[in-house]
C-alpha angles and dihedrals in degrees: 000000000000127000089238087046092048093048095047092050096046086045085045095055100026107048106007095049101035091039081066110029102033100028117033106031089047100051094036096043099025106034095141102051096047101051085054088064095051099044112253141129115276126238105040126143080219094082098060083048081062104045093043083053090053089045094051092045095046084053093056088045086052093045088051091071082061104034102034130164103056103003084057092049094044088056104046086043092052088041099052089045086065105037094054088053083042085059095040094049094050095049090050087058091043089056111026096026092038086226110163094159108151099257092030093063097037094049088073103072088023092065100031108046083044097054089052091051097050088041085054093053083047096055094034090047092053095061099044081062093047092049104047095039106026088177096053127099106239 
């Protein structure tokens, strides 16, 4: 399996599935559950902001099957930024809110080993491109 085929399938799964299915219909359908597990407060309109976000960003994952090269690298770059401030921001209510709701723990090392590992295909992607089309804008 190519690098490029590898990349768009793990983009595909890992940000345009669970974008939909574990992002945006949770936190749309089942806001209040949800918020319970991590720990917030139930009832906020912030929770369908959210959802709409993971949808939009697993609609960009599941474009990137179509659009690849950049549009694949622009999308596992944006979705590793947040969800290394997703992580960070997890761990900071785990140790100065004393948070240890369910999704809010597990949600540390969730957000942040993913977003290396997609910074790493990034990185790793680029220079397959520039390698094998040195004339090429990646």
């Amino acid at each position: 399996m190519s690098l490029e085929r590898f990349f768009v399938a793990v983009v595909f799964v890992a940000i345009g599935f669970n974008g939909i299915f574990f992002g945006f219909i949770p936190h749309v359908f089942f806001a209040d559950f949800i918020a319970t597990n991590i720990g917030w407060p139930t009832g906020s309109p912030f929770q369908f902001e959210v959802g709409v976000h993971d949808g939009c960003w697993g609609l960009l994952g599941l474009l990137s099957a179509r659009y690849k090269r950049g549009f694949l690298q622009a999308t596992a770059f944006g979705w590793s930024v947040f969800l290394l401030f997703a992580g960070v921001n997890h761990l900071k209510e785990t140790v100065l809110a004393g948070n240890f709701a369910p999704y809010n723990i597990q949600f540390i090392a969730g957000d942040i080993l993913p977003a290396v590992v997609f910074l790493l295909l990034v990185w790793k992607y680029g220079a397959h491109i520039a390698d094998n089309n040195p004339n090429s804008l990646t």
